[in-house]
C-alpha positions as CSV (number, residue, x, y, z in Angstrom):
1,X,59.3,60.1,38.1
2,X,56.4,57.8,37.1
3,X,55.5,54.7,39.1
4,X,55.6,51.5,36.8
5,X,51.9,50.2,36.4
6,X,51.6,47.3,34.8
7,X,48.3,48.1,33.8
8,X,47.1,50.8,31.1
9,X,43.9,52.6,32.0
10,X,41.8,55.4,30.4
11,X,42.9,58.5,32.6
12,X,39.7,60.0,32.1
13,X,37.2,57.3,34.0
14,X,40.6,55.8,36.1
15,X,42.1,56.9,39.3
16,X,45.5,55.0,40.5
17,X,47.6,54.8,43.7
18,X,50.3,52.9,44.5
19,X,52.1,51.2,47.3
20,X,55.9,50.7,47.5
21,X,57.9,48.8,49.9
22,X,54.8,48.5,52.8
23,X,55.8,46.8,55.7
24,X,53.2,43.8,55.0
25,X,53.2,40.0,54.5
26,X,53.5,39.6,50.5
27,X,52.1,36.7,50.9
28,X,48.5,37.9,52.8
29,X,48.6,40.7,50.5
30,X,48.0,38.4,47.5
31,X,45.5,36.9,48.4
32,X,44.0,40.1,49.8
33,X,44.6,41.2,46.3
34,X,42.6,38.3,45.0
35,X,40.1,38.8,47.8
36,X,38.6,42.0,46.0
37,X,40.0,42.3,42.5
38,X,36.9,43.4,40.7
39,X,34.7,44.4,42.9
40,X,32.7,47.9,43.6
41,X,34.9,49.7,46.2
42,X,32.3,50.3,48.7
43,X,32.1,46.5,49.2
44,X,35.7,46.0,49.2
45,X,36.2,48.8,51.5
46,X,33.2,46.9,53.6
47,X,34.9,43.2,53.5
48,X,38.4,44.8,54.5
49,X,36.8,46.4,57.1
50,X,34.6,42.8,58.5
51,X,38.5,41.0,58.0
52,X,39.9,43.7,60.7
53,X,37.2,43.4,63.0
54,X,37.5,39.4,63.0
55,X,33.8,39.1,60.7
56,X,34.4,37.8,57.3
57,X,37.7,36.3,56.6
58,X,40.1,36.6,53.4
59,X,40.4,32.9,51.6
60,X,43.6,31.9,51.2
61,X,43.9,29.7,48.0
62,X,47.5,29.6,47.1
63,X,49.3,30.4,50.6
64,X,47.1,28.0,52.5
65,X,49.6,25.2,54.3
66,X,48.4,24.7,57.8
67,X,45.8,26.9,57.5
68,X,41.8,26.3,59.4
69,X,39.1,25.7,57.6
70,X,36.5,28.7,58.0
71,X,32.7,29.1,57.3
72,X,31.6,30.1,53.5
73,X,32.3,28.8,50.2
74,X,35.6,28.3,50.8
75,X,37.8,26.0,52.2
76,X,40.7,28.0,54.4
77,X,40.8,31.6,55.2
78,X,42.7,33.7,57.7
79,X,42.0,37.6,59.0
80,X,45.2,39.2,58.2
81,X,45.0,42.4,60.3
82,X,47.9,44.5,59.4
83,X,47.8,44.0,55.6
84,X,44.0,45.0,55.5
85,X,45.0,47.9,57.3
86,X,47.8,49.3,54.8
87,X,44.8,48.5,51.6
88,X,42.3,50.2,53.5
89,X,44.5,53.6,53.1
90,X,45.3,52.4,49.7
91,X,42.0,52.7,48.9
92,X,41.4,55.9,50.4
93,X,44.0,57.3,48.8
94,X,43.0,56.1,45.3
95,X,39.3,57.5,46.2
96,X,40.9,60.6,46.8
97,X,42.5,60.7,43.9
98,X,39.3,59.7,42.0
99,X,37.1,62.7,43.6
100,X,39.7,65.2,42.8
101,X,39.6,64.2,39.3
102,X,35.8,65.0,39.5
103,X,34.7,61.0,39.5
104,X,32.5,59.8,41.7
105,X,34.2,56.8,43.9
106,X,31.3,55.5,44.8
107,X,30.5,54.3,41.3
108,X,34.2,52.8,40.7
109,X,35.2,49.1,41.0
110,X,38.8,48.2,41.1
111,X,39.7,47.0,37.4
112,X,43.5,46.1,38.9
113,X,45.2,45.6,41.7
114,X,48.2,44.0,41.8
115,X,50.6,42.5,45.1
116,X,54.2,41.6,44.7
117,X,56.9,41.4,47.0
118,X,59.8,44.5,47.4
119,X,62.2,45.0,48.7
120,X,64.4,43.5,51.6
121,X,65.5,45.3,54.3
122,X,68.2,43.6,55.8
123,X,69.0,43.8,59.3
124,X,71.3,41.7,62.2
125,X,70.6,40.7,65.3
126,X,73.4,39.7,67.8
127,X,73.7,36.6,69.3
128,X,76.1,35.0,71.5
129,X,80.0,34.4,71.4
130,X,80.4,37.6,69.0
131,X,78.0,36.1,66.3
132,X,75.2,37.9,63.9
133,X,71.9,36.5,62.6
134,X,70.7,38.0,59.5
135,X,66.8,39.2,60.4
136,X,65.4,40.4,56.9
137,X,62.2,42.1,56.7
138,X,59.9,41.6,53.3
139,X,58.4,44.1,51.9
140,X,55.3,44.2,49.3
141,X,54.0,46.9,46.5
142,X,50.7,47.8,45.8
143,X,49.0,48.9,42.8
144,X,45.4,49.9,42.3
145,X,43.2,51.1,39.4
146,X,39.5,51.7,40.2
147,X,37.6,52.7,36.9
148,X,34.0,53.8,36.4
149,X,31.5,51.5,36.2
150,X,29.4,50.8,33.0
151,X,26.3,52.2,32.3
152,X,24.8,48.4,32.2
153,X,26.7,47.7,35.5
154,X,25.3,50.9,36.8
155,X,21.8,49.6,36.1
156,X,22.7,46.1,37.7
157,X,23.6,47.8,40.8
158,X,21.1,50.7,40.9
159,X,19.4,49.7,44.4
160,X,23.0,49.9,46.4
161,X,24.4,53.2,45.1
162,X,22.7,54.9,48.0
163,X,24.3,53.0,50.1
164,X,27.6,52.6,48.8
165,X,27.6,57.0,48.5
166,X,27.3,56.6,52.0
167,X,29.9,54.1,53.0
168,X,32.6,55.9,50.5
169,X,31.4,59.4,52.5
170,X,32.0,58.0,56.0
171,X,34.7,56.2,55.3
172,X,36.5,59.8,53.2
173,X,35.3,61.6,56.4
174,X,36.5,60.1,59.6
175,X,39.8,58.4,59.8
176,X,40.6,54.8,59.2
177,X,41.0,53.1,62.8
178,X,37.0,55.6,63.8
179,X,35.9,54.2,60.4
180,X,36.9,50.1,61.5
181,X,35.9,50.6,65.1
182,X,32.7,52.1,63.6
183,X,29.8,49.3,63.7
């Protein structure tokens, strides 16, 4: 059975993963979503990692009622813990998935990534006097597509792919929590 993308990508430069019915806040995993649509996955797999350990934090532009104001070019931002988490081994797995189709991850950059909420799982909690209070749990899917860059993207980036082989080899090596605690 095949997942339903809803994006169409060239198998041969593309690797895919997908998420279904994680146990995360759809709405912090929107604008996580947002937070590194189109960018190299060594420096989303960096910023994810800064938002667990309280560094940089995630703007929140849609979801943003009663939310602080944070340092940056943006106005409100949060550091949603738990969803980072669950796209940090999203993204392991789709870098997995990209080296054992012979690409090298550290030369992808996530052409699509998609959030959206799944489904409920319903549950009751008793109260008093012989009552039930429904307590329903959201769920979210994931997708991601990472795609090899360009050669003219290549060139624009040619000073960092040291670097981002590195990151994408420590963070494939050791396990995610080593990887976050890891300064």
């Amino acid at each position: 059975m095949s997942l339903p993308y809803s994006y169409e990508a060239n198998p041969e430069i593309s690797a895919k993963t997908y998420g279904r019915d994680l146990r995360i806040s759809p709405k912090h995993s929107y604008e996580i979503a947002n937070a590194i649509r189109g960018l190299p996955l060594a420096e989303a797999v960096l910023l994810l990692k800064d938002v667990v350990n309280l560094k940089r934090p995630i703007p929140f532009r849609r979801y943003r009622k009663k939310i602080p104001h944070r340092h940056g070019p943006y106005e409100a931002g949060r550091f949603p813990k738990k969803a980072s988490l669950a796209f940090l081994k999203l993204l392991r797995e789709v870098a997995y998935n990209a080296r054992y189709k012979g690409l090298d991850p550290s030369k992808m950059y996530i052409s699509h990534i998609s959030a959206y909420r799944g489904r409920i799982i319903r549950r009751w909690m008793p109260r008093a006097f012989g009552r039930a209070t429904p307590w329903n749990e959201r769920t979210t899917n994931v997708e991601i597509v990472i795609e090899s860059m360009s050669d003219t993207k290549l060139k624009e980036y040619e000073n960092k792919l040291e670097k981002w082989e590195k990151i994408i080899n420590e963070f494939l090596e050791l396990s995610i929590h080593e990887f976050v605690k890891k300064l």
